[in-house]
N, C-alpha and C positions, 0 to 999 in steps of 0.2 A: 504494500500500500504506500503510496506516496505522503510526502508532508503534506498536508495544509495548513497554512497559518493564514489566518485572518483579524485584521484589526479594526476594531470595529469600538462605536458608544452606545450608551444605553439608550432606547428610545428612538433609534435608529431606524428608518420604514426598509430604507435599501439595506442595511444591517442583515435584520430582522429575513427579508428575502434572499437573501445570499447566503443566509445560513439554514434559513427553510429547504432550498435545493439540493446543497451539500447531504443535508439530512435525510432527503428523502432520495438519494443516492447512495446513503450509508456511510458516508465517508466521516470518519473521527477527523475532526481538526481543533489546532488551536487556536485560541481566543484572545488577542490582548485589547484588553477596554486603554482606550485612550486616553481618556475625559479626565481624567485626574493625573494621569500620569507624561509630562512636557518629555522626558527623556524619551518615551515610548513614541508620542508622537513625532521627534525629533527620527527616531529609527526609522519609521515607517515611510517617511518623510524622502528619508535619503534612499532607501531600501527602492521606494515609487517612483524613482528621478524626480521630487518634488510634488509629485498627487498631493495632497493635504486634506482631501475631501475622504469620509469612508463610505463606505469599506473598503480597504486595499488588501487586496487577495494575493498568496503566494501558495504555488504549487512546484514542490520540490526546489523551494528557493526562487522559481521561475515568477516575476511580476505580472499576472495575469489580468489586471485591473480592478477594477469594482464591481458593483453588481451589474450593471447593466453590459460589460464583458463580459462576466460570466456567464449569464445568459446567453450571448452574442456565441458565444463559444461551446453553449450547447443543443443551440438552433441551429446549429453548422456541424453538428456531429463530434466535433474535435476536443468537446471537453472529456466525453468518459474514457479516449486513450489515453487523456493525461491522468486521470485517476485511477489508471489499468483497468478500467473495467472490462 
């Protein structure tokens, strides 16, 4: 199974949908809440070349964007290779 890491805040709608997908995919990932944490969003930050907006999504380190990529990239087939499915 590959990583996922996703960084995301509370109360998040596109959060919230990008994590709904993953899950209904089965795929375990992790979670870092931004909203409190500067250094976090400071990684995420550099991690996105700069995104600042969430959710910014990583698979197997790879920047795959936020939610609306993600999606984009499972309307195109191309996401469940990258999660081995």
């Amino acid at each position: 199974m590959p990583k996922v890491e996703i960084y995301t805040t509370p109360f998040c709608g596109f959060c919230l949908s990008a994590k709904r997908l993953l899950k209904k995919k089965g795929v375990d990932f992790t979670e870092y809440n931004v909203m409190t944490k500067p250094d976090l969003r400071r990684e995420m930050m550099q991690r996105a070349n700069g995104g600042h907006t969430v959710p910014q999504i990583f698979i197997d380190g790879t920047h795959v964007g936020g939610c609306d990529e993600l999606y984009a990239l499972d309307r195109s087939g191309k996401l469940d290779p990258m999660l081995g499915a």
